[in-house]
C-alpha positions as CSV (number, residue, x, y, z in Angstrom):
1,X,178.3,89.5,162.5
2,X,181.7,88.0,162.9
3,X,184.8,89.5,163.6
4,X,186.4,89.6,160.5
5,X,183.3,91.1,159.1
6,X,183.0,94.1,161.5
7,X,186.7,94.8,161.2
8,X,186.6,94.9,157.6
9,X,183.7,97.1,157.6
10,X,185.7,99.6,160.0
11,X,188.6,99.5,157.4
12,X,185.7,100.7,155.0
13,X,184.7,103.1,157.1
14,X,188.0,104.4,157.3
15,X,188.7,104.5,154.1
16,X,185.9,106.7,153.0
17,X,187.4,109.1,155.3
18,X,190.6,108.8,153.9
19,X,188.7,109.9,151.2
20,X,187.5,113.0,152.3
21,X,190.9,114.0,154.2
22,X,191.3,117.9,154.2
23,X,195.4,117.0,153.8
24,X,198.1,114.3,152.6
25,X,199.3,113.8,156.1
26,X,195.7,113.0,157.1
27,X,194.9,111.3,154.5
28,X,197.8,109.0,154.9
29,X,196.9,108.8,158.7
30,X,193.6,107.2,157.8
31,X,195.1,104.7,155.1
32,X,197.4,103.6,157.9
33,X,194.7,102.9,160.3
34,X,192.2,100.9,157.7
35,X,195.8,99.2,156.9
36,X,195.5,98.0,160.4
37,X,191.6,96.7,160.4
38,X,192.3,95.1,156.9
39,X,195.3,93.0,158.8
40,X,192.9,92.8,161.9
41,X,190.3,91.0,159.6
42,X,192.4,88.4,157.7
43,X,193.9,87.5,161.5
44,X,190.2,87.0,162.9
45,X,189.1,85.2,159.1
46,X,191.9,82.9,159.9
47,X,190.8,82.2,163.5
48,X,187.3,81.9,162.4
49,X,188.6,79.1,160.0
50,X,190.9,77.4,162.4
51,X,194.1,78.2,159.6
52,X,197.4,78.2,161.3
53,X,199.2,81.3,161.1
54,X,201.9,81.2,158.6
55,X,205.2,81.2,160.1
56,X,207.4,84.2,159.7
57,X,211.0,84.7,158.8
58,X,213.3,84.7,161.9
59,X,216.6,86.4,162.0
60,X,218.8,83.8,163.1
61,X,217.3,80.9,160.5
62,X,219.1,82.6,157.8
């Protein structure tokens, strides 16, 4: 299993316990975290397919 793969399955994981969350605040604590994996995944899909990452914004080009 690749990277992307196993990170995107944790996001999964976490999200079915978002699901089940006893309050908002834990619930939102959970969504937060498969936020993270879900970025986590698309960083190692674009490693594993040798994309360049895109280039962000910098303050002082403006």
């Amino acid at each position: 299993m690749r990277n992307s793969e196993r990170y995107a399955h944790q996001a999964e994981t976490v999200m079915r316990l978002a699901a089940k969350a006893e309050s908002q605040a834990e619930k939102e604590v959970y969504l937060s975290i498969a936020e993270g994996w879900r970025k986590l995944a698309a960083v190692a899909l674009r490693a594993e397919r040798h994309e360049p990452w895109p280039a962000e914004p910098r303050s002082w080009d403006s």
